[in-house]
N, C-alpha and C positions, 0 to 999 in steps of 0.2 A: 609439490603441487598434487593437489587431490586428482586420480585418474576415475573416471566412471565407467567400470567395463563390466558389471555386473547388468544385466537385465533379466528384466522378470517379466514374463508374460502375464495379461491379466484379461479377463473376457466379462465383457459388461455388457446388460441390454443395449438395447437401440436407445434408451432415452435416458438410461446411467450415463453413454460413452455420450451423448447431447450434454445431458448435465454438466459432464467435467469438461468439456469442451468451452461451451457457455461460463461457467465457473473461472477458467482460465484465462478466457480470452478479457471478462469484465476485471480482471486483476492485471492485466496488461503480460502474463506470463505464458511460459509452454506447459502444456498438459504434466509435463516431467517434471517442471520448476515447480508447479502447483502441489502436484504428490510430494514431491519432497521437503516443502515446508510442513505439508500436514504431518511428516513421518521426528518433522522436529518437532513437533506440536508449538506449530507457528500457524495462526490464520490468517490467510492473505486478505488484503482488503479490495475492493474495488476501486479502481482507480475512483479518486472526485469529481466531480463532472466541473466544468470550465467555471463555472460560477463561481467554485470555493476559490481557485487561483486567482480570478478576478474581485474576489473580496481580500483575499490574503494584498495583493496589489497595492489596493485602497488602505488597508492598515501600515504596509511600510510608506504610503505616502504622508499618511499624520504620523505616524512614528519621526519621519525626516524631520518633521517641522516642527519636534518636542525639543525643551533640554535633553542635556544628557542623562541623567535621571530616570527619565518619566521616559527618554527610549528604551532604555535598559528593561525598566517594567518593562514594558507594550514588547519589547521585541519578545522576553520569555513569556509571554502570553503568546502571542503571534508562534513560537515554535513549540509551544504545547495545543495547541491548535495544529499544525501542519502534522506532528508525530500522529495524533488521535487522528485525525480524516487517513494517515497512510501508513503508517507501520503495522506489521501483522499484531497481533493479539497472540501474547502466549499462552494456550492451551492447558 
């Protein structure tokens, strides 16, 4: 198991350490989990606002009431949709 016992100080303005604050929190992450995806050169995303999960919802409801086939499509549509709105982006 990875230990994390290295720390590094870092000194930002007032509206740099706002920024990544802001930055983190619309990613649903800690200021530390957010630097360190950027240090993977991963970019976090913003969490999707309720909407997308309430449309994603409505698609596994027609997905249910397809052939088997035609869910198959629809579902890898449906999780190329969900990767794109939340997976980071690599850098």
């Amino acid at each position: 198991m990875r230990t994390r016992d290295k720390e590094i100080k870092l000194r930002l303005t007032e509206a740099e350490a706002e920024t990544l604050k802001t930055y983190a929190e619309q990613c649903g992450l800690t200021q530390s989990a957010f630097l360190r995806m950027l240090l993977q050169r991963r970019r976090p995303k913003p969490i999707p606002p309720e909407t997308v999960w309430q449309i994603m919802n409505m698609l596994y409801e027609i997905h249910n009431k397809l052939p088997l086939k035609e869910q198959r499509e629809l579902e890898a549509v449906i999780l190329r949709l969900q990767s794109a709105a939340t997976l980071p982006e690599v850098l």
